[in-house]
Steps between C-alpha positions, in 0.01 A plus 500: 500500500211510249299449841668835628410651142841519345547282264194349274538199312299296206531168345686457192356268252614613167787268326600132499567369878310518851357854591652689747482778736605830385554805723503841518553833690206709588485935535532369889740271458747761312424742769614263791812413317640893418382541857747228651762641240482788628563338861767311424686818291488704822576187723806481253569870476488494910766196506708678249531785696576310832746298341686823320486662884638142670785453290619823371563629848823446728526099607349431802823383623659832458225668691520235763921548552418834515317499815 
């Protein structure tokens, strides 16, 4: 990811113990993820609607004794 440009990191020495790796989220980074938010809210609004459509109709078994 930091590769791609989304995340940055830095070493962490300050304090008592080992250093470590400490990352963050870049402009970029922020923009892919309320991108894919986006894409999964209208992925969800699209299931919601199916879903609403599917089972508030008649059964299918009702249409199908119907016939």
């Amino acid at each position: 990811m930091e590769e791609n440009g989304v995340v940055k990191s830095k070493w962490e020495t300050s304090g008592d113990g080992p250093a470590r790796r400490m990352y963050s989220i870049t402009d970029a980074g922020e923009a892919y993820l309320d991108f894919w938010a986006n894409s999964l809210k209208q992925y969800k609004q699209t299931m919601d609607a199916f879903l609403r459509i599917y089972t508030g109709g008649p059964s299918r078994r009702a249409e199908e004794n119907d016939r």
